[in-house]
C-alpha positions as CSV (number, residue, x, y, z in Angstrom):
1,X,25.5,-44.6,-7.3
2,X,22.5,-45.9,-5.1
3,X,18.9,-45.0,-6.3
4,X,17.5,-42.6,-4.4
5,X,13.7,-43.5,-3.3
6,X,10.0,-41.9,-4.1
7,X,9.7,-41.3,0.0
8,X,12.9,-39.7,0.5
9,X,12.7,-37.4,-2.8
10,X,9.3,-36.2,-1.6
11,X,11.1,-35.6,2.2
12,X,13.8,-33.3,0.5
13,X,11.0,-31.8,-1.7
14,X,8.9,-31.1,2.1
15,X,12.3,-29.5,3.5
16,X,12.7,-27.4,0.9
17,X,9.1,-26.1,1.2
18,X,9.9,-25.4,4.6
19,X,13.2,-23.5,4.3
20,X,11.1,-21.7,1.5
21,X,8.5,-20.8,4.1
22,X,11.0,-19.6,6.6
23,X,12.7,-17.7,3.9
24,X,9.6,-15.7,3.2
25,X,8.9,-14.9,6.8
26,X,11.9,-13.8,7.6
27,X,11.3,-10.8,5.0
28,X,11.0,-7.5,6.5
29,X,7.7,-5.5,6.4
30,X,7.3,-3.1,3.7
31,X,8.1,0.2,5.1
32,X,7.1,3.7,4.2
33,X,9.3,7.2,5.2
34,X,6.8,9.8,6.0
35,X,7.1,13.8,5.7
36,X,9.3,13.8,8.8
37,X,11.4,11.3,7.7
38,X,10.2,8.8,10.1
39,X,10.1,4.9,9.2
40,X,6.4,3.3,9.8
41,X,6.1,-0.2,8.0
42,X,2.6,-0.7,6.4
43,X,2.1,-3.6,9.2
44,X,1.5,-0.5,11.7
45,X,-1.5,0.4,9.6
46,X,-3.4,-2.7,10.1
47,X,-6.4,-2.4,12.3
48,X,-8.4,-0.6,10.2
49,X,-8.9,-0.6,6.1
50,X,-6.1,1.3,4.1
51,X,-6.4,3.5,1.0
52,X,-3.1,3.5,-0.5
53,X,-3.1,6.3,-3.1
54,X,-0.5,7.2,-5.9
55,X,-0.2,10.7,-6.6
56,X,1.9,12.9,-8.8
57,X,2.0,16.9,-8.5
58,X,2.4,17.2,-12.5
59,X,-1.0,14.7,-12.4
60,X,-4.4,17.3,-12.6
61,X,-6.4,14.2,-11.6
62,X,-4.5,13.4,-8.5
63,X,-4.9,16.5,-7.2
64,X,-8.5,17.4,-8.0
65,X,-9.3,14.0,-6.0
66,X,-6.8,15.0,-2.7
67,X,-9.7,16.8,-0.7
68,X,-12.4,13.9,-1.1
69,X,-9.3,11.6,0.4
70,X,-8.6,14.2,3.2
71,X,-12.4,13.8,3.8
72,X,-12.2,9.6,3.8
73,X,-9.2,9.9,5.7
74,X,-10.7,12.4,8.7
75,X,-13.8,10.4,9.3
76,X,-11.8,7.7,10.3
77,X,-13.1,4.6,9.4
78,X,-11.0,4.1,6.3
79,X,-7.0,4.9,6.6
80,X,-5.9,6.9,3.4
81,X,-1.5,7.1,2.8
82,X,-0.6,9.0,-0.6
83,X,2.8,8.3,-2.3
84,X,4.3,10.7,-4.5
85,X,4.8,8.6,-7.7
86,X,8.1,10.4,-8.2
87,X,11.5,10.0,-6.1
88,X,11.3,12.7,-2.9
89,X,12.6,13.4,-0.1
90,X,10.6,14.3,3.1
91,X,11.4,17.6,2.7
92,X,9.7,18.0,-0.5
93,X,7.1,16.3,1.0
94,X,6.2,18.5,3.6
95,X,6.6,21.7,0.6
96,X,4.4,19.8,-1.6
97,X,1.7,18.7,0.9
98,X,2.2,22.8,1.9
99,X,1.9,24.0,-1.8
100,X,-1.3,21.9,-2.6
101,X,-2.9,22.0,0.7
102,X,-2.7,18.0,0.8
103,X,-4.2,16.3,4.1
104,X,-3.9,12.8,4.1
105,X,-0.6,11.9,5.7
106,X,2.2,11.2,2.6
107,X,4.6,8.7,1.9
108,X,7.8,7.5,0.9
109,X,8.1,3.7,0.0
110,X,11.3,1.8,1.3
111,X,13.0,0.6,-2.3
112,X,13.5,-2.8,-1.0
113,X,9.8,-3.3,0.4
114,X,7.2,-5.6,-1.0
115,X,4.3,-3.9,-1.4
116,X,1.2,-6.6,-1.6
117,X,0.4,-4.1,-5.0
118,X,2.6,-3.5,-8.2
119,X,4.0,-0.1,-8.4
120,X,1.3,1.6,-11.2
121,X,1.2,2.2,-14.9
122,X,-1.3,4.9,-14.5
123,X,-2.3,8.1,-12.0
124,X,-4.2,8.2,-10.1
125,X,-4.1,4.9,-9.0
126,X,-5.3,3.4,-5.2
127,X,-5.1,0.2,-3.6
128,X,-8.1,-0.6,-1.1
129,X,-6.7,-3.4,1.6
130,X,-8.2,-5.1,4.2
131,X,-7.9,-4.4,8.0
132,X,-5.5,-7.2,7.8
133,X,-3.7,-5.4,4.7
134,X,-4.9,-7.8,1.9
135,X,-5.7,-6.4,-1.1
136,X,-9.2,-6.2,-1.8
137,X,-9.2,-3.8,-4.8
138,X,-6.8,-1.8,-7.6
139,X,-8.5,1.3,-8.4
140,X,-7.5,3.4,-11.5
141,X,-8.6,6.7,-12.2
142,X,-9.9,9.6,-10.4
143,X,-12.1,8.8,-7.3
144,X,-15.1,10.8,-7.2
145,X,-17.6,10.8,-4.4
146,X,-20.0,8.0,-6.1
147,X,-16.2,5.9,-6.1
148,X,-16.4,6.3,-2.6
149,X,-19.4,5.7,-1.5
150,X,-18.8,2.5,-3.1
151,X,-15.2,1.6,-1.1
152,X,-17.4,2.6,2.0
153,X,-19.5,0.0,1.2
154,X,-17.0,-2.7,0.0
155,X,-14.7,-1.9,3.1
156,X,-18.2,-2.6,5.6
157,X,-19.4,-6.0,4.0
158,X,-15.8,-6.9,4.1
159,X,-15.2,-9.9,6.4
């Protein structure tokens, strides 16, 4: 068996890295079913920043926080999406938006998608992302209006 030289195990090591690479882009955008069942993959929410909030209707604090996120979401410089921490379909979506008067556009996440965020251990929890959709913050807990006041501010000094 011939020895095998430092160059041309660093050149198989490069290739790899590159099939890697290729690998990686080649996976499809995280996707999201909304109350209508229509797809929308979190790559056509780009353009502006995104409030990704997880939600349960069994969750007092989720809901309490709904119509200061309704608020965020309708002045428009800050995207808000809620997921329902629990499996639905968009049919229950649309009855449980009805029956707690939710206004910020709900979710389903595609199983297979990889969300740049962990599903949570705790409700509520919201990711803040960029206008590119990187992560800029995790936030657990009940947002009040002082929380976000302060994601206002985060999201305009972002670069």
């Amino acid at each position: 068996m011939g020895r095998v030289s430092g160059r041309a195990v660093e050149m198989k090591r490069i290739c790899w890295l590159i099939v890697a690479a290729l690998l990686g882009a080649c996976t499809p955008a995280p996707q999201f079913i909304d109350g209508t069942g229509n797809n929308l993959s979190l790559s056509a929410l780009t353009g502006k920043p995104l409030l990704v909030n997880y939600f349960a209707p069994w969750c007092a604090p989720c809901l309490r926080e709904m119509p200061l996120l309704a608020t965020l979401h309708q002045e428009g410089r800050i995207r808000v999406i809620a997921i329902n921490y629990d499996p639905a379909s968009p049919a229950e979506l649309t009855e449980l938006a009805r029956r707690h008067a939710i206004r910020v556009p709900l979710m389903i996440p595609d199983d297979d998608a990889r969300l740049p965020f962990p599903r949570p251990g705790a409700l509520p929890t919201s990711y803040l992302l960029d206008a590119r959709g990187t992560l800029l913050e995790t936030l657990v807990g009940e947002l009040d209006e002082q929380k976000l006041v302060e994601i206002k501010r985060r999201v305009a000094s972002a670069p």
